[in-house]
Backbone as XML, in Angstrom:
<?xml version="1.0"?>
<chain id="A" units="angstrom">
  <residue number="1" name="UNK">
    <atom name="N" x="-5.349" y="3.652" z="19.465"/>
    <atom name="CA" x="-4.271" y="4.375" z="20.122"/>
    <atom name="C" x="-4.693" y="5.840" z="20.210"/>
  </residue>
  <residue number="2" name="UNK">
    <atom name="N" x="-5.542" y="6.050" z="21.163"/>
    <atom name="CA" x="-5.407" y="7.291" z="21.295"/>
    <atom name="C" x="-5.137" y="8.164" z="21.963"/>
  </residue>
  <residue number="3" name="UNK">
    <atom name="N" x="-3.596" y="8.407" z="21.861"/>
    <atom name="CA" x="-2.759" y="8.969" z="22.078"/>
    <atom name="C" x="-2.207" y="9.811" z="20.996"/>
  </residue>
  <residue number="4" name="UNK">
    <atom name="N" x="-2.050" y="9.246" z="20.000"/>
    <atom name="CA" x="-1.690" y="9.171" z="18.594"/>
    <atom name="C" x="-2.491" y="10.349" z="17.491"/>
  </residue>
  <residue number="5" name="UNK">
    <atom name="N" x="-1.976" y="11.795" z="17.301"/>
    <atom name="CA" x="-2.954" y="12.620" z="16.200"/>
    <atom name="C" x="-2.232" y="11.806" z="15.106"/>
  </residue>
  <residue number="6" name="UNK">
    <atom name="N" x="-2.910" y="11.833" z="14.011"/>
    <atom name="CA" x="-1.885" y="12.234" z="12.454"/>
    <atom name="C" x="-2.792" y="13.384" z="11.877"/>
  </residue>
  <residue number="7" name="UNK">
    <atom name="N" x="-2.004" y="14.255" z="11.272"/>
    <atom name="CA" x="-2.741" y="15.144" z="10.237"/>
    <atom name="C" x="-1.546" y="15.150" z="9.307"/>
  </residue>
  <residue number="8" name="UNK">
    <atom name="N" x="-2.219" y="15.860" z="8.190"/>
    <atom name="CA" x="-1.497" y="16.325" z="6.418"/>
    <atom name="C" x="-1.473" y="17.327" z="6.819"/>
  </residue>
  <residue number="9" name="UNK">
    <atom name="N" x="-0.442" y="17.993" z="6.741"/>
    <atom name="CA" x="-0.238" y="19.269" z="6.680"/>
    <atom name="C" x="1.058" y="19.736" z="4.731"/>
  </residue>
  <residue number="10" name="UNK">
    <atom name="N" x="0.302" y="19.757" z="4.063"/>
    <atom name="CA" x="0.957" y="19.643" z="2.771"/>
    <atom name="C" x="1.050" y="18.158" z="2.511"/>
  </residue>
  <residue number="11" name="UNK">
    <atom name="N" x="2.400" y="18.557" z="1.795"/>
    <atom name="CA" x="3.054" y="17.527" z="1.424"/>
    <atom name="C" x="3.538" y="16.286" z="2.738"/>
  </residue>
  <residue number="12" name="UNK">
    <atom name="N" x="3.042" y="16.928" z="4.022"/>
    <atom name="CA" x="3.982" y="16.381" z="4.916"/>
    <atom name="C" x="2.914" y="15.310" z="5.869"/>
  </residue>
  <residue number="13" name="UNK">
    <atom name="N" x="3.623" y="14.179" z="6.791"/>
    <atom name="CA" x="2.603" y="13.516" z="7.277"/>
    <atom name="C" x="3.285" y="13.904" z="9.178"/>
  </residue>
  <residue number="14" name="UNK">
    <atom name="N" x="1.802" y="14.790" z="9.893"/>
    <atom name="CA" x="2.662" y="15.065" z="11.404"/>
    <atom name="C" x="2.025" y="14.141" z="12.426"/>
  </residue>
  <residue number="15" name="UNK">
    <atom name="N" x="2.669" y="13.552" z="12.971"/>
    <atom name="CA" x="2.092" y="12.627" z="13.724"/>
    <atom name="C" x="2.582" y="12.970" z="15.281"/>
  </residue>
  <residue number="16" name="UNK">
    <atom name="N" x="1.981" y="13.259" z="16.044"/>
    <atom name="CA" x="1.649" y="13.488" z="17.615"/>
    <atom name="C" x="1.600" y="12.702" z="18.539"/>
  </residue>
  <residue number="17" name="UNK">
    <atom name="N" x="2.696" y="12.185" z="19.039"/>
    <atom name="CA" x="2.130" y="11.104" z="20.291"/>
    <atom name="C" x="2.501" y="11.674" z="21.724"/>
  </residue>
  <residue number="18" name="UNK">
    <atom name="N" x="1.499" y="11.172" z="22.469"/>
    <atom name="CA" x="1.192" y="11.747" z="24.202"/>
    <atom name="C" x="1.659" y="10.802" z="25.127"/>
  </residue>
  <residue number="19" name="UNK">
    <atom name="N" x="2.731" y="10.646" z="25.491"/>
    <atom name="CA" x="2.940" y="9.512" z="26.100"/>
    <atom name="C" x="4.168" y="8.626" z="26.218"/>
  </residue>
  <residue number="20" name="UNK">
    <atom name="N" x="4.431" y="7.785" z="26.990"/>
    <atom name="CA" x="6.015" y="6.938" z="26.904"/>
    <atom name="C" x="5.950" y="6.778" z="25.728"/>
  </residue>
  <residue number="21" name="UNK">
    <atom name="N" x="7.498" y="6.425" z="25.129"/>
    <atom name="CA" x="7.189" y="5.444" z="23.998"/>
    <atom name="C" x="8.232" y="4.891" z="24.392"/>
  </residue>
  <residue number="22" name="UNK">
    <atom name="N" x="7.962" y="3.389" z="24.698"/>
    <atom name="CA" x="8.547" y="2.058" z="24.970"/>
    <atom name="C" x="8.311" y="0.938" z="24.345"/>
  </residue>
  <residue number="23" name="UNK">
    <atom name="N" x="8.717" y="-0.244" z="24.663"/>
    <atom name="CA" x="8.611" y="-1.485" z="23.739"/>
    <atom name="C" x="7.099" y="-1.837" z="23.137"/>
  </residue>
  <residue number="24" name="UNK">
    <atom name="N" x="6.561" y="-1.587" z="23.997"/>
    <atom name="CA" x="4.975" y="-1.491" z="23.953"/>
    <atom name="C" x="4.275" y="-1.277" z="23.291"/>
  </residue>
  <residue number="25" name="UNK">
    <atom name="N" x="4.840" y="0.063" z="23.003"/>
    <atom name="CA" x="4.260" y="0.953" z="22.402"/>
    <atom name="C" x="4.659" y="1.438" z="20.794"/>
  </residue>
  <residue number="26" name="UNK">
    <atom name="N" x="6.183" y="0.989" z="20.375"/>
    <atom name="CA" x="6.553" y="1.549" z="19.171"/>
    <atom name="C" x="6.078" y="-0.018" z="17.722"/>
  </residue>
  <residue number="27" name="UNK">
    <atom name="N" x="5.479" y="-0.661" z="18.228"/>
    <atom name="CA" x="5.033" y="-1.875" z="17.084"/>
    <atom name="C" x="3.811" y="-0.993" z="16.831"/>
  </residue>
  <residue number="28" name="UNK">
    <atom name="N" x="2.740" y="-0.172" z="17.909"/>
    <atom name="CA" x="1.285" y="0.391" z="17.472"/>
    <atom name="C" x="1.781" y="1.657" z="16.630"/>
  </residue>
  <residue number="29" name="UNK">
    <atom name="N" x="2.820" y="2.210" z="17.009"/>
    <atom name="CA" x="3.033" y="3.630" z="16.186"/>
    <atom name="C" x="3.933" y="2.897" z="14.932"/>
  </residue>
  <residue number="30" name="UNK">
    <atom name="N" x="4.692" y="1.787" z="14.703"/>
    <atom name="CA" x="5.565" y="1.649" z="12.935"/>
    <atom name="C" x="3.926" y="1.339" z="12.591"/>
  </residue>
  <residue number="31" name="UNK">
    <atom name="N" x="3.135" y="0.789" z="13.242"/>
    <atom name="CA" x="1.714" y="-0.148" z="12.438"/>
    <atom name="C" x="1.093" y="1.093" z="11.668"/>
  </residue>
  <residue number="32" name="UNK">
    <atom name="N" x="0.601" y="1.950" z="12.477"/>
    <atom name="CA" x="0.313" y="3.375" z="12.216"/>
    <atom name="C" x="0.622" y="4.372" z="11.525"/>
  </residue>
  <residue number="33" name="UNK">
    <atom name="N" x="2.051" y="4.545" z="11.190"/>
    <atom name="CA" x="3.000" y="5.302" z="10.535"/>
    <atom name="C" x="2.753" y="4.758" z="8.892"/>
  </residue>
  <residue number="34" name="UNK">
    <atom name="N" x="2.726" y="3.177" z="9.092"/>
    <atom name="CA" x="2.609" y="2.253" z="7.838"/>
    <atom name="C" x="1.488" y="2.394" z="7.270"/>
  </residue>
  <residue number="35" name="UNK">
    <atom name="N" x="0.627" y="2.677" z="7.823"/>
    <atom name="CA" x="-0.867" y="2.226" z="7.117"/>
    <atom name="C" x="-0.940" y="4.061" z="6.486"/>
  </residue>
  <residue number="36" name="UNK">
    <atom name="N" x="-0.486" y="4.868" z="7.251"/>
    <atom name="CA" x="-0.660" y="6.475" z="6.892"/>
    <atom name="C" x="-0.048" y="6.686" z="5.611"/>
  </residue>
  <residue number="37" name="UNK">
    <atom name="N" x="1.170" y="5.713" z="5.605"/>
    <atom name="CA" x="2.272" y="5.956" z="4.438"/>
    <atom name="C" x="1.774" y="5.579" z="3.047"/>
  </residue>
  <residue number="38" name="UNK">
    <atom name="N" x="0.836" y="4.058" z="3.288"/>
    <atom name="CA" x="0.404" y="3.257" z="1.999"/>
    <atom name="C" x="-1.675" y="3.927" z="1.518"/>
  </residue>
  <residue number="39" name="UNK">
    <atom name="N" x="-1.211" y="4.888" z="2.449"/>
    <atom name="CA" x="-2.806" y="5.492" z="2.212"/>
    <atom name="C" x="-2.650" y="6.940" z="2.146"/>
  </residue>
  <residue number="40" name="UNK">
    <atom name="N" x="-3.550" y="7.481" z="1.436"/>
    <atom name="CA" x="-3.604" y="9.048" z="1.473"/>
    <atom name="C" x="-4.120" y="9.554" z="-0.094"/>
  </residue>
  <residue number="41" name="UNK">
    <atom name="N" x="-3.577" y="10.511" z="0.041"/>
    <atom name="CA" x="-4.660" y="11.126" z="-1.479"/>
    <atom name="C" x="-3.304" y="11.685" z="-2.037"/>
  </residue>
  <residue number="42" name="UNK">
    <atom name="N" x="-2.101" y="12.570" z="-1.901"/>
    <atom name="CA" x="-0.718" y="12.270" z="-2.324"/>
    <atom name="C" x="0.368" y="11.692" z="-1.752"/>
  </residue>
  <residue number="43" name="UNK">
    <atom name="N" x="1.252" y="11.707" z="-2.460"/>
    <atom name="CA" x="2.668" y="11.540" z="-1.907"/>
    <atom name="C" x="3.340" y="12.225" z="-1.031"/>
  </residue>
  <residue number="44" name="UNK">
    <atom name="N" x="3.276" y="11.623" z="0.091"/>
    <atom name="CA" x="4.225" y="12.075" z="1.485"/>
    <atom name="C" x="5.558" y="12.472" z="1.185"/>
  </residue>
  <residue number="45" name="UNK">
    <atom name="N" x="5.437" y="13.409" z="1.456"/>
    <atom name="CA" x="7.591" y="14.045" z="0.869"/>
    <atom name="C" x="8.180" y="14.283" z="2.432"/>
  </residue>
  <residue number="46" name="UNK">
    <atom name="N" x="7.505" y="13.759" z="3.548"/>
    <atom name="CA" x="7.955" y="14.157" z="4.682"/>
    <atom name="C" x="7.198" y="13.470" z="5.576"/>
  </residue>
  <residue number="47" name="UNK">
    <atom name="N" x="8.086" y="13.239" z="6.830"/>
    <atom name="CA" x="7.064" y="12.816" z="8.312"/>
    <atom name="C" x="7.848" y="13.581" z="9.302"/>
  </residue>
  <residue number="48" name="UNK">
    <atom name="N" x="6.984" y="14.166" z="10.437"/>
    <atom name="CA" x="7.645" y="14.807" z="11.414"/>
    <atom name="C" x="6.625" y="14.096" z="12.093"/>
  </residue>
  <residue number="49" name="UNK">
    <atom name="N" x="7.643" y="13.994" z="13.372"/>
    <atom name="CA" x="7.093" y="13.440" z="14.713"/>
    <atom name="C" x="7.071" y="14.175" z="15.591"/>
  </residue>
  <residue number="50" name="UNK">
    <atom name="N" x="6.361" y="14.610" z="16.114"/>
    <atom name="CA" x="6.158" y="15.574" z="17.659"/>
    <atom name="C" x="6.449" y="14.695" z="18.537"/>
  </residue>
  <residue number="51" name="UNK">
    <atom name="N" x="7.245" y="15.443" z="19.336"/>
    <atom name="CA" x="7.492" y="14.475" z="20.649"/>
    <atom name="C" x="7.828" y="15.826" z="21.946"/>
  </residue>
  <residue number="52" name="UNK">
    <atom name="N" x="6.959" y="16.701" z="21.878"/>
    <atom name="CA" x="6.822" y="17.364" z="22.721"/>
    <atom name="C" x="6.173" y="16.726" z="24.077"/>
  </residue>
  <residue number="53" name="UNK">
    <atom name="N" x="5.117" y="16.107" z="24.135"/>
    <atom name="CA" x="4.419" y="15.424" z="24.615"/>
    <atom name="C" x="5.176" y="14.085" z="25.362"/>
  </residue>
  <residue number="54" name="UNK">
    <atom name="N" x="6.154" y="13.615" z="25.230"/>
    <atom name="CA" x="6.763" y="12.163" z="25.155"/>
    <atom name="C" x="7.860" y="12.367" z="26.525"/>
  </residue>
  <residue number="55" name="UNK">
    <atom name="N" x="7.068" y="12.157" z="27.709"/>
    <atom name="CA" x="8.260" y="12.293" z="28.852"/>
    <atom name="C" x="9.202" y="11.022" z="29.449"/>
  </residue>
  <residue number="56" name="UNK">
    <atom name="N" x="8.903" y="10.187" z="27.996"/>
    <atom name="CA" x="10.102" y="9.120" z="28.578"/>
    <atom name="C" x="10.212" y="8.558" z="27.366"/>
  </residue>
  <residue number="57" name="UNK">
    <atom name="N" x="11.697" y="8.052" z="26.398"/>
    <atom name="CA" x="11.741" y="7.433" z="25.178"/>
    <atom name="C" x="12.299" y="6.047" z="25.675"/>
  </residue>
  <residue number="58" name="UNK">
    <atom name="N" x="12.155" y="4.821" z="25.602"/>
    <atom name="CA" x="13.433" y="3.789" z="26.018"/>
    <atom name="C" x="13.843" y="3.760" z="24.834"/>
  </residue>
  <residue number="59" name="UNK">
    <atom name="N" x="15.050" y="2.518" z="24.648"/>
    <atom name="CA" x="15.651" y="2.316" z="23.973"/>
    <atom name="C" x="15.200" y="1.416" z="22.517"/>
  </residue>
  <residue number="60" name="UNK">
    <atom name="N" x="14.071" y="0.627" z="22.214"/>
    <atom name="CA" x="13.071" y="0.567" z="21.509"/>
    <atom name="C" x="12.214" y="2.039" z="20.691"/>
  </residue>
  <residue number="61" name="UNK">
    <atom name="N" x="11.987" y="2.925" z="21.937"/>
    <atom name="CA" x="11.569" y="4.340" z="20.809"/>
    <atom name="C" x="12.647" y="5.068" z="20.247"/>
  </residue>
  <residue number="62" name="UNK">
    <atom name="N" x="13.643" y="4.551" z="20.717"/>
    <atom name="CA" x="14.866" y="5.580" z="19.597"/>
    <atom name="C" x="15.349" y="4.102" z="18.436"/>
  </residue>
  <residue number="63" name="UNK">
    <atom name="N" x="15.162" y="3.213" z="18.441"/>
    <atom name="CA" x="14.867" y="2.246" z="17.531"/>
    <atom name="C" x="14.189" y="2.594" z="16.387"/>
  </residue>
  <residue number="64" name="UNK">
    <atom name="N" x="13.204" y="3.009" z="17.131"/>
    <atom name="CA" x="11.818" y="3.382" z="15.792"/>
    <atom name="C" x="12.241" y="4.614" z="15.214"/>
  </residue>
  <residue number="65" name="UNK">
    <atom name="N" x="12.960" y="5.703" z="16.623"/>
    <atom name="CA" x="12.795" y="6.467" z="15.554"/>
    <atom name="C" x="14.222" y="6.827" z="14.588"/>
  </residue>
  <residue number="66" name="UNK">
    <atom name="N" x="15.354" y="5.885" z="14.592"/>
    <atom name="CA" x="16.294" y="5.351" z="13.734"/>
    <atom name="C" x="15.712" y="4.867" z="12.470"/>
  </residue>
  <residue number="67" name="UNK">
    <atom name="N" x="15.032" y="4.209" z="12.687"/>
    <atom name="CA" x="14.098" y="3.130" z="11.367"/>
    <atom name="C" x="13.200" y="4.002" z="10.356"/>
  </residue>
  <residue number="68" name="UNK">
    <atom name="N" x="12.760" y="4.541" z="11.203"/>
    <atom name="CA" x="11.967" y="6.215" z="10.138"/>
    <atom name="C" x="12.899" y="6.773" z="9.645"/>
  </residue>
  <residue number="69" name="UNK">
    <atom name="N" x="13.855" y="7.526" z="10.392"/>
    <atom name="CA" x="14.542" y="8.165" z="9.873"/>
    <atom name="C" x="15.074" y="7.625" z="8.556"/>
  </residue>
  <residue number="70" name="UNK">
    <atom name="N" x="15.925" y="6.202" z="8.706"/>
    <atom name="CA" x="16.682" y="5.269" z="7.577"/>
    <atom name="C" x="15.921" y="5.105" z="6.673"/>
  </residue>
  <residue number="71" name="UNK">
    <atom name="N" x="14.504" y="4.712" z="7.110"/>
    <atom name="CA" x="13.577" y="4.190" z="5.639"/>
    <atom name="C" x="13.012" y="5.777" z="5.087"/>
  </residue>
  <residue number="72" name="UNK">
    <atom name="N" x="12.821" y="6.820" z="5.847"/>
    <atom name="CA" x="12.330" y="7.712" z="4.691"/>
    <atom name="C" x="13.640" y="8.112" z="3.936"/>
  </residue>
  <residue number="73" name="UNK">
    <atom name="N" x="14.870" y="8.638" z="4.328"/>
    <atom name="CA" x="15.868" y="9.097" z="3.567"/>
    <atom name="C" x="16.505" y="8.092" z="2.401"/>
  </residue>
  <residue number="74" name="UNK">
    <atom name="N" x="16.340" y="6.527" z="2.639"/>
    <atom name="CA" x="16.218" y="5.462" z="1.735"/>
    <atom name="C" x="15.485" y="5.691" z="0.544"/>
  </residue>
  <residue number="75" name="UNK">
    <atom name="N" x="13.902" y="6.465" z="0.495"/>
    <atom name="CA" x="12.865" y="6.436" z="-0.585"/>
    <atom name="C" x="12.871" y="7.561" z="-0.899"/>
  </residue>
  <residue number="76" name="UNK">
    <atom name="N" x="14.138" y="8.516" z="-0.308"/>
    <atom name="CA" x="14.082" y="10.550" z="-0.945"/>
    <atom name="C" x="13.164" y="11.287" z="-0.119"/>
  </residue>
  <residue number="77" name="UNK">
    <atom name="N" x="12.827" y="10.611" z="0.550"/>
    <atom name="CA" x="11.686" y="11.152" z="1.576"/>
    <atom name="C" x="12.527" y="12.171" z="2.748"/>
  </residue>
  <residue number="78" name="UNK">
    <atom name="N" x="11.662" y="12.968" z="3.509"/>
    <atom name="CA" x="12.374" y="13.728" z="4.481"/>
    <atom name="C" x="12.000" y="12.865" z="6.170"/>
  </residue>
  <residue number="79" name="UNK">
    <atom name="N" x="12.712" y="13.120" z="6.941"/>
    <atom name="CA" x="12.302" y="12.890" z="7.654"/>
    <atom name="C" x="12.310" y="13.660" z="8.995"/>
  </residue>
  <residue number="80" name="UNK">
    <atom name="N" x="11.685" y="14.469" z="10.046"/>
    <atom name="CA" x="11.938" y="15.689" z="10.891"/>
    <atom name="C" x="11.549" y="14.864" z="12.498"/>
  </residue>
  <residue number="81" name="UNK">
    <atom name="N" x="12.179" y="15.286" z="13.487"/>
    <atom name="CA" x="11.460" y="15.523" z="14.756"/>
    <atom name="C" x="11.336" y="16.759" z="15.021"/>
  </residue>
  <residue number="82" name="UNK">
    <atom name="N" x="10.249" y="17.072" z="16.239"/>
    <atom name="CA" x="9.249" y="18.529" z="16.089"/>
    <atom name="C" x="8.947" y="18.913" z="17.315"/>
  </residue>
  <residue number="83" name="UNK">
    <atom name="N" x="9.802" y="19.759" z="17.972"/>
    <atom name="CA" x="9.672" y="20.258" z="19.618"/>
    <atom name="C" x="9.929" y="18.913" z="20.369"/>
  </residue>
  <residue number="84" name="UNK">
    <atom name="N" x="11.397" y="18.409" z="20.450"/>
    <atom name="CA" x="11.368" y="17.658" z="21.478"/>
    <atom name="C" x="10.964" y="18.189" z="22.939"/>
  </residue>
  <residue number="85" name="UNK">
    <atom name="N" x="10.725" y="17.563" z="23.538"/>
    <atom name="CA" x="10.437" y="17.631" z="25.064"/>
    <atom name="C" x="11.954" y="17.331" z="25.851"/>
  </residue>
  <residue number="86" name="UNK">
    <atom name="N" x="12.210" y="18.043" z="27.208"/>
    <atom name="CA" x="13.317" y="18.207" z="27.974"/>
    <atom name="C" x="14.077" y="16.158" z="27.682"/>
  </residue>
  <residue number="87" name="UNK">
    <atom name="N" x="12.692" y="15.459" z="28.169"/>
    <atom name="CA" x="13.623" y="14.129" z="28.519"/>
    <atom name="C" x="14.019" y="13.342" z="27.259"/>
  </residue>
  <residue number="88" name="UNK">
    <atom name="N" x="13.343" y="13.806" z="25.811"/>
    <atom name="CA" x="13.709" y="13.068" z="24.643"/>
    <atom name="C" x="14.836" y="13.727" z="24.296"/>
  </residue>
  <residue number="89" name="UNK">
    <atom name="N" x="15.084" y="15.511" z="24.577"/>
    <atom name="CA" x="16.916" y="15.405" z="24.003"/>
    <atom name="C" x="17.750" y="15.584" z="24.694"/>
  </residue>
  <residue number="90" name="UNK">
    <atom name="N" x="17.102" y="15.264" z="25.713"/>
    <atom name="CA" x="18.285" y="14.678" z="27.007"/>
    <atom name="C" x="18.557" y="12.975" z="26.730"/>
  </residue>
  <residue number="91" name="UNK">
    <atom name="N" x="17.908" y="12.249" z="25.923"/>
    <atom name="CA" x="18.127" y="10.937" z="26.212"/>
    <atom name="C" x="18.782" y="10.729" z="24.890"/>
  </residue>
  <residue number="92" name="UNK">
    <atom name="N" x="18.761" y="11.489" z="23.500"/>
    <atom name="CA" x="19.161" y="11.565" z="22.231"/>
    <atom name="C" x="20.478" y="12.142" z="22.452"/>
  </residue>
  <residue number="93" name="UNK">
    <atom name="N" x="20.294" y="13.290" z="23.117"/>
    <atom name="CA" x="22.020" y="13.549" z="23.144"/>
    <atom name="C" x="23.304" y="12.573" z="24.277"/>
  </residue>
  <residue number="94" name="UNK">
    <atom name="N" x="22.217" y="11.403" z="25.270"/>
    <atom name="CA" x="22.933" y="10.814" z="25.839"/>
    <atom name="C" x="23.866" y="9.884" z="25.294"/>
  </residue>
  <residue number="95" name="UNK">
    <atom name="N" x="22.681" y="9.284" z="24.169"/>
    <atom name="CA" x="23.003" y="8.283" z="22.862"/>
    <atom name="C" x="24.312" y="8.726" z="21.913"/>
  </residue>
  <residue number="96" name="UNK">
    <atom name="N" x="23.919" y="10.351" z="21.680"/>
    <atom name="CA" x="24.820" y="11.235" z="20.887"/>
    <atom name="C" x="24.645" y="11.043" z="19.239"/>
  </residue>
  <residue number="97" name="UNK">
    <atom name="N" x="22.991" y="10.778" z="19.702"/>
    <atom name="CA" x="21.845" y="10.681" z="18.399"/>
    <atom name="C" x="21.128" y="12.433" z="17.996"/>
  </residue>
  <residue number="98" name="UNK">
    <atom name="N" x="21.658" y="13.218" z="18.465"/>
    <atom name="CA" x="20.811" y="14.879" z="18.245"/>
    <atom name="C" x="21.404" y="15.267" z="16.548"/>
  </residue>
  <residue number="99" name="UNK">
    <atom name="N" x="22.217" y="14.776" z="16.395"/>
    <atom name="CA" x="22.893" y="14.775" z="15.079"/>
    <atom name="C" x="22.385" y="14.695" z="14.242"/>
  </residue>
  <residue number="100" name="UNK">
    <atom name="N" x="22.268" y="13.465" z="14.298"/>
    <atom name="CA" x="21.720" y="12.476" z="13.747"/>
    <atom name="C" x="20.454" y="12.676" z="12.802"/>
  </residue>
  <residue number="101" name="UNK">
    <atom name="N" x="19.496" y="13.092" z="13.679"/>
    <atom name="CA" x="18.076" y="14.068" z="13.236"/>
    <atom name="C" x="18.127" y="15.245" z="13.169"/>
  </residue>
  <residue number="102" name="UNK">
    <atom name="N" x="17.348" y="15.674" z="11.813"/>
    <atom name="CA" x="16.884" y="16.723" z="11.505"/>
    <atom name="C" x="15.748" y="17.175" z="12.431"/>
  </residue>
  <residue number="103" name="UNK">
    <atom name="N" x="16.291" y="18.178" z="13.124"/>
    <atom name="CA" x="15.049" y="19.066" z="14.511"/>
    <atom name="C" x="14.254" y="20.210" z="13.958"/>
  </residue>
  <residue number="104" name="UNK">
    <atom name="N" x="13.189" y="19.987" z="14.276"/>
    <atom name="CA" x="11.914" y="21.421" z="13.586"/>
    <atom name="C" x="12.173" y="22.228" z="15.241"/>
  </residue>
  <residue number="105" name="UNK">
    <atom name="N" x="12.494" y="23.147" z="15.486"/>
    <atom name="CA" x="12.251" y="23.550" z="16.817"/>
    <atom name="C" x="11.112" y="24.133" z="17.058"/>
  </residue>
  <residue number="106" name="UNK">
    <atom name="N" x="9.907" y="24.467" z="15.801"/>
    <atom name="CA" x="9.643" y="25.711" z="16.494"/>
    <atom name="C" x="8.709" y="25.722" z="15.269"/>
  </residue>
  <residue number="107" name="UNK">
    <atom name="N" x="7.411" y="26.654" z="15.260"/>
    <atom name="CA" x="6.392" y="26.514" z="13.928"/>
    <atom name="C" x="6.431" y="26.995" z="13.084"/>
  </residue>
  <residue number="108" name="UNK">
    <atom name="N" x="7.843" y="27.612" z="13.169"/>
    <atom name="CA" x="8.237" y="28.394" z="11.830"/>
    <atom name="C" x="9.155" y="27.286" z="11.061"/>
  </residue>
  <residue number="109" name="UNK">
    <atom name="N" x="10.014" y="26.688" z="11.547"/>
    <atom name="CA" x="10.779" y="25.870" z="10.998"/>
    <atom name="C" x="9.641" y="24.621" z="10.419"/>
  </residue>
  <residue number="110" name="UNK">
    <atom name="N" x="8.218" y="24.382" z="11.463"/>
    <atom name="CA" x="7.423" y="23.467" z="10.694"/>
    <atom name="C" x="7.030" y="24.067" z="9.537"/>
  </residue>
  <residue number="111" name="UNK">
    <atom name="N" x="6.401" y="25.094" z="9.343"/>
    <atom name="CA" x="6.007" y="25.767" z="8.609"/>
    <atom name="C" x="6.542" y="25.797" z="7.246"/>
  </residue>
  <residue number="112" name="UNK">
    <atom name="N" x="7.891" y="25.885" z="7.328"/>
    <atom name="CA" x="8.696" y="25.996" z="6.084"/>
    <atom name="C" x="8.952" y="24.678" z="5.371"/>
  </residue>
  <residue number="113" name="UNK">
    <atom name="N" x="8.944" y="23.677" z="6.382"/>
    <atom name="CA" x="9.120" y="22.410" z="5.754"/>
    <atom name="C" x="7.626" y="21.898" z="4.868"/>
  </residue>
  <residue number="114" name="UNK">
    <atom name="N" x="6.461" y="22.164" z="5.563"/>
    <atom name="CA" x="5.225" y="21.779" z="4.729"/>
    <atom name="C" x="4.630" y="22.256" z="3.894"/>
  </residue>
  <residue number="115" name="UNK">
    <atom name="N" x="5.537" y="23.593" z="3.361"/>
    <atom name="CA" x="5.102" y="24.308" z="2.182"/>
    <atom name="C" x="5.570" y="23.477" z="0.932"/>
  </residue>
</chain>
């Protein structure tokens, strides 16, 4: 999938995707997310997802990203989205999901979270 960055930035795991995310596509990114989670050198206290990049979510990528959200705040974990793009919080606030998630707007707000 390469579309897909991950980097560590601290404590935190940021993962980057370029591209729709549709039915298609959100089984390669939980597969991905999973294998990042059960591997690493510490403990993940966080995942932010960039979705700057992401000019179309269906209803399957706000699935996934419900399911992150639920399973990290389940294990004490944090969980962030990170510069949405115009059509992801246009389609989150259609849902009347903007709430819902914790939003990084901006690299200061990333910043503070991966210290």
């Amino acid at each position: 999938m390469e579309n897909l960055t991950i980097k560590r930035l601290g404590g935190a795991l940021l993962l980057k995707y370029a591209g729709e995310i549709t039915l298609e596509m959100t089984a390669d990114l939980k597969r991905r997310l999973e294998a990042e989670l059960g591997e690493g050198d510490g403990e993940v206290r966080a995942v932010i997802i960039d979705l700057s990049a992401v000019p179309f979510m269906d209803s399957s990528g706000i699935g996934f990203l419900v399911s992150c959200n639920t399973r990290m705040k389940s294990t004490g974990k944090a969980f962030y989205l990170y510069q949405l793009s115009p059509a992801v919080e246009k389609t989150l606030g259609l849902v009347q999901l903007l709430s819902f998630f914790s939003v990084l707007p901006d690299e200061t707000a990333l910043t503070g979270v991966c210290e």
